[in-house]
C-alpha positions, 0 to 999 in steps of 0.5 A, spaced: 832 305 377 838 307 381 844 304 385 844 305 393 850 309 392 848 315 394 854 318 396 855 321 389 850 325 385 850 323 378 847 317 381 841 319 385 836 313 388 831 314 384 826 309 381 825 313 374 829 314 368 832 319 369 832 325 364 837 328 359 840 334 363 841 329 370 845 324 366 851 324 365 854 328 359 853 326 352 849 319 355 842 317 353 838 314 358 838 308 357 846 308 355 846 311 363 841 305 366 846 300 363 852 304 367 849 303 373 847 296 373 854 296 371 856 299 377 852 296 381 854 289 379 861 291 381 860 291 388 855 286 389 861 284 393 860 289 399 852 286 399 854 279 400 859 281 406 854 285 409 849 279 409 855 275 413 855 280 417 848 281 419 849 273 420 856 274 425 851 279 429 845 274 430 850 268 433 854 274 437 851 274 444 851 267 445 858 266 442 862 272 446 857 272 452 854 279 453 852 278 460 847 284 457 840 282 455 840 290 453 846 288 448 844 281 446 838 283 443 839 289 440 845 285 436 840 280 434 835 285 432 840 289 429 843 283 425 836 281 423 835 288 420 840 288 416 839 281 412 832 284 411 836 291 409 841 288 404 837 283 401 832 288 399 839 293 397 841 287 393 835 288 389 837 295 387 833 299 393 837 304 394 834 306 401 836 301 403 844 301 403 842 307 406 838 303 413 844 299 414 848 304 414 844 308 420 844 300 423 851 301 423 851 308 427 846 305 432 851 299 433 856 304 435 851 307 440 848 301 443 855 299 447 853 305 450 847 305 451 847 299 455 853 300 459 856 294 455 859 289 461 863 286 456 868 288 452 867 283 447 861 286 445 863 293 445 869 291 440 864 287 436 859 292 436 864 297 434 868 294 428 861 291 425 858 297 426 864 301 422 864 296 417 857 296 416 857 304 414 863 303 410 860 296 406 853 300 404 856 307 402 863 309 404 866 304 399 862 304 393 862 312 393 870 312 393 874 314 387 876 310 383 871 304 384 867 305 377 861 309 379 861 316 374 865 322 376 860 330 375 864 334 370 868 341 373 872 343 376 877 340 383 879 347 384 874 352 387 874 358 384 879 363 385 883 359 390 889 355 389 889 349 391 883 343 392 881 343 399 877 336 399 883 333 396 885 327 399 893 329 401 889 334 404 884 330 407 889 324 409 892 328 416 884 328 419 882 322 418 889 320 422 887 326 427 880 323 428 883 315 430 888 318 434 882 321 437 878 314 437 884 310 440 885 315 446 877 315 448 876 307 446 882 306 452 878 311 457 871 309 456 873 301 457 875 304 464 869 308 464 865 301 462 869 297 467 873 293 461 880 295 465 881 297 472 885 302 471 886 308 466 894 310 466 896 317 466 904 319 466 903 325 470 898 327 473 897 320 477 890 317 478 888 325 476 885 321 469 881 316 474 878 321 478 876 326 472 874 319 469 868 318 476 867 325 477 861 328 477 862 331 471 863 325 467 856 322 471 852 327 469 852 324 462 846 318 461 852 315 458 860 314 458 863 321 455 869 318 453 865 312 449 861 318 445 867 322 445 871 315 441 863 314 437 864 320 435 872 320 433 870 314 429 864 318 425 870 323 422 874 318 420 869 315 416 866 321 414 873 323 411 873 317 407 867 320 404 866 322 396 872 325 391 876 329 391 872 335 390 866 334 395 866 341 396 861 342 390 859 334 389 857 333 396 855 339 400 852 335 405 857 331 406 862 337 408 856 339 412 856 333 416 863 333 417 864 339 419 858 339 424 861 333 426 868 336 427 867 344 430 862 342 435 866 336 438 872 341 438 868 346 443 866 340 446 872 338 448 875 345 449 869 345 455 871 339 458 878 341 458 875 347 462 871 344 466 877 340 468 881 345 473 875 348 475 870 344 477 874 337 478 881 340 480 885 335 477 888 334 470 888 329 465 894 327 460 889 323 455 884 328 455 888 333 454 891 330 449 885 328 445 882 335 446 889 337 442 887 332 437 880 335 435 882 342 436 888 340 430 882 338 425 879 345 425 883 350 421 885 343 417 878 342 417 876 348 416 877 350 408 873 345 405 866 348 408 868 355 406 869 353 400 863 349 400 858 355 402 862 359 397 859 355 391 852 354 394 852 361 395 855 362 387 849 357 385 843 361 388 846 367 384 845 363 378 838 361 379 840 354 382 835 351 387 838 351 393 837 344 396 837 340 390 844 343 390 846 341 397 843 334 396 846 332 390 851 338 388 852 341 381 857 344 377 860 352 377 864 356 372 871 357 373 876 354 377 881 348 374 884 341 375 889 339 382 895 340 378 898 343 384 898 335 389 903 331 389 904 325 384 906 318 388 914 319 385 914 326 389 918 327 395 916 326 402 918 333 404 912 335 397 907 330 401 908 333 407 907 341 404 901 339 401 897 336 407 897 343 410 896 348 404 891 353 407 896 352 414 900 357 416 904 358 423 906 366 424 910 367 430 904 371 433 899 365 433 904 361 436 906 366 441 898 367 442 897 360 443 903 359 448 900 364 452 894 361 452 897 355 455 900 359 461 893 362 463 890 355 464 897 353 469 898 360 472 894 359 477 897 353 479 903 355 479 901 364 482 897 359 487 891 364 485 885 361 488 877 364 486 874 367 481 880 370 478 883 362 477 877 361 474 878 366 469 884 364 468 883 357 466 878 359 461 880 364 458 886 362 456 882 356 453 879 360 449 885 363 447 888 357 444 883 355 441 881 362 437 889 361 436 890 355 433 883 356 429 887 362 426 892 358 424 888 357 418 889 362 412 881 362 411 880 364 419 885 368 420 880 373 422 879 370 429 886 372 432 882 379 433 877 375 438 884 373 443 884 381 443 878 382 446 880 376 451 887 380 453 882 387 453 878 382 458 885 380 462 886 387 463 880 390 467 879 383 470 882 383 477 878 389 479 873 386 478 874 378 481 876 376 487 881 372 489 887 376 485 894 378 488 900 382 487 902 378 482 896 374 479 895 381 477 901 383 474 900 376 470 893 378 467 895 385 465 901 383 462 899 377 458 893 381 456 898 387 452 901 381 450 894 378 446 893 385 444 900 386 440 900 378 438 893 380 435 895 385 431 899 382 426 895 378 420 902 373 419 903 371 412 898 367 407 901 363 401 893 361 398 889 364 395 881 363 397 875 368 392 874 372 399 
């Protein structure tokens, strides 16, 4: 029989022995059932806050006033489910850890859903939710909190630093609850919580883009998905050891599904932003910049995850066995490299962004990507060509800094197809002149010089 606690393979959710080769190493089965009866009386702490829980979310409506049918009875369904739910976890069902977990995900949601008039229950919905995922799968599979670790190796093979580490896994989690707060504060103005949404330089602009059409043609609040989404990461990046690349794959595959596509999502918004609205926001920028920092920091992990699954099918291994519950491989070798808690901050810093390097033809690329996204503002381009513009050297940035990481470099030959673009581009749009022309021939001679240099790499990554 088997712990909820799936978020480690040694200790599948199953309700049968398991059998020698699945058991921890040099344990009988029987010496393996009492370790996980022992872990899972180290966290009947977690079951008993979950139950306060789910009673906190059935007296919520008629406490905190909801003014929302809709709301009110989705907590009241919720909390119900969730005493149902964890009683029968309490009683080693391991599936049931995982149906509170999902009731969490939906609390998330539900503010949404409803267009919560309160924002009491969006703030209730939204703390009681997090705090549900992380009760029933994030705090018992943390390192360190009893259950048993899968022999091998922290390193990957062939590389030279753990990309699952959590020095490495520390600047996400901050990034995604920057994310977080900045959406929550403009899906309160989209909610009608606030009545106005501050933006320090473009003036009511991030009310404007707030209402536009753009933003209504979502069925629910953009920036609340935006900040649901945020919130996913962070407490995904909780998730697992420090070496889920080969214990979880499934795991980083979430997370970075979660991650990229929020990334291109946000970049989109940007672009839609000067061309479909014609106006700026400060806030949104400075979330889109946030997400777009998570990818090449985010990136190394799920490379070195398709790494090992790839190296585990040429071994014979089957395939989704070892997605779902990881395995071991040959080679690689302990994080000996991460700072120990005496080092100095300047070591702690230079950990967090191993795999992350800066070459000056990068950041050039970066720059001139911004200067695309304002330059018909500041030319006074107008039509297809501004269009152009915005777009482009949206790409540019996010190709740019996605480059940034060591294992993507090989994406800064994308920003040379846009400059060859840049430079056959006013021949064949409308709205350019004299000087949008000269603009866009000359950033796209720079783009094609910034991308030919492949910049320094200091890491090493078995490719």
């Amino acid at each position: 029989m088997a712990t909820r606690h799936a978020t480690h393979q040694e200790h599948q959710h199953s309700t049968h022995p398991m059998p020698m080769d699945e058991t921890h190493e040099g344990m009988s089965t029987d010496e393996h059932e009492a370790m996980l009866l022992g872990n899972h009386k180290k966290f009947l702490w977690t079951y008993y806050t979950n139950l306060l829980l789910g009673v906190w979310l059935l007296t919520s409506p008629v406490t905190l006033g909801y003014h929302s049918s809709g709301m009110t009875w989705s907590d009241i369904a919720s909390g119900g489910l969730v005493l149902i739910f964890e009683m029968l976890a309490l009683f080693r069902r391991a599936w049931a850890g995982w149906a509170v977990c999902f009731l969490g995900i939906w609390l998330l949601f539900a503010p949404l859903v409803f267009w919560a008039p309160s924002a009491a229950a969006y703030l209730n919905d939204t703390v009681v939710g997090s705090l549900l995922i992380a009760f029933s799968v994030l705090i018992p599979g943390m390192p360190g909190m009893g259950w048993m670790e899968m022999p091998g190796p922290e390193i990957p093979p062939g590389w030279t630093y753990n990309p699952s580490s959590w020095i490495q896994r520390g600047p996400l989690i901050v990034l995604a609850f920057i994310g977080f707060f900045i959406s929550r504060y403009l899906a309160a103005y989209q909610l009608g919580h606030i009545p106005a949404a501050w933006d320090p330089f473009f003036g009511e602009s991030t009310q404007k883009v707030l209402t536009s059409d753009v933003s209504k043609a979502w069925p629910i609040s953009d920036a609340g998905l935006g900040a649901l989404s945020y919130m996913l990461e962070a407490l995904s990046g909780y998730m697992g050891d420090s070496r889920r690349w080969r214990t979880m794959p499934w795991m980083v595959l979430m997370f970075a599904l979660l991650v990229v596509p929020l990334g291109a999502t946000s970049i989109i918004l940007v672009i839609l932003q000067p061309v479909s609205i014609g106006m700026w926001c400060t806030l949104c920028l400075i979330a889109a910049v946030t997400m777009l920092l998570m990818v090449p920091l985010a990136v190394d992990e799920v490379i070195a995850m398709g790494q090992f699954m790839k190296q585990s099918r040429r071994e014979g291994k089957p395939f989704w066995q070892t997605f779902w519950k990881g395995g071991n491989i040959e080679g690689g070798g302990p994080d000996t490299r991460s700072p120990d808690f005496g080092a100095p901050a300047s070591a702690w810093i230079s950990a967090m962004v191993w795999g992350v390097t800066l070459p000056w033809s990068l950041v050039v690329s970066a720059a001139l990507g911004v200067w695309l996204m304002v330059a018909p503002s500041a030319l006074g381009t107008e039509a297809a060509i501004a269009d152009s513009d915005h777009l482009v050297g949206a790409l540019v940035v996010t190709f740019a800094v996605i480059a940034w990481a060591e294992v993507t470099r090989g994406l800064r030959w994308l920003n040379a197809a846009l400059g060859l673009w840049l430079i056959t581009a006013p021949w064949f749009l409308t709205g350019e002149t004299s000087m949008s022309t000269g603009n866009d021939v000359a950033v796209g001679l720079l783009l094609l010089l910034t991308s030919l240099p492949r910049g320094t790499v200091h890491e090493y990554y078995a490719t």
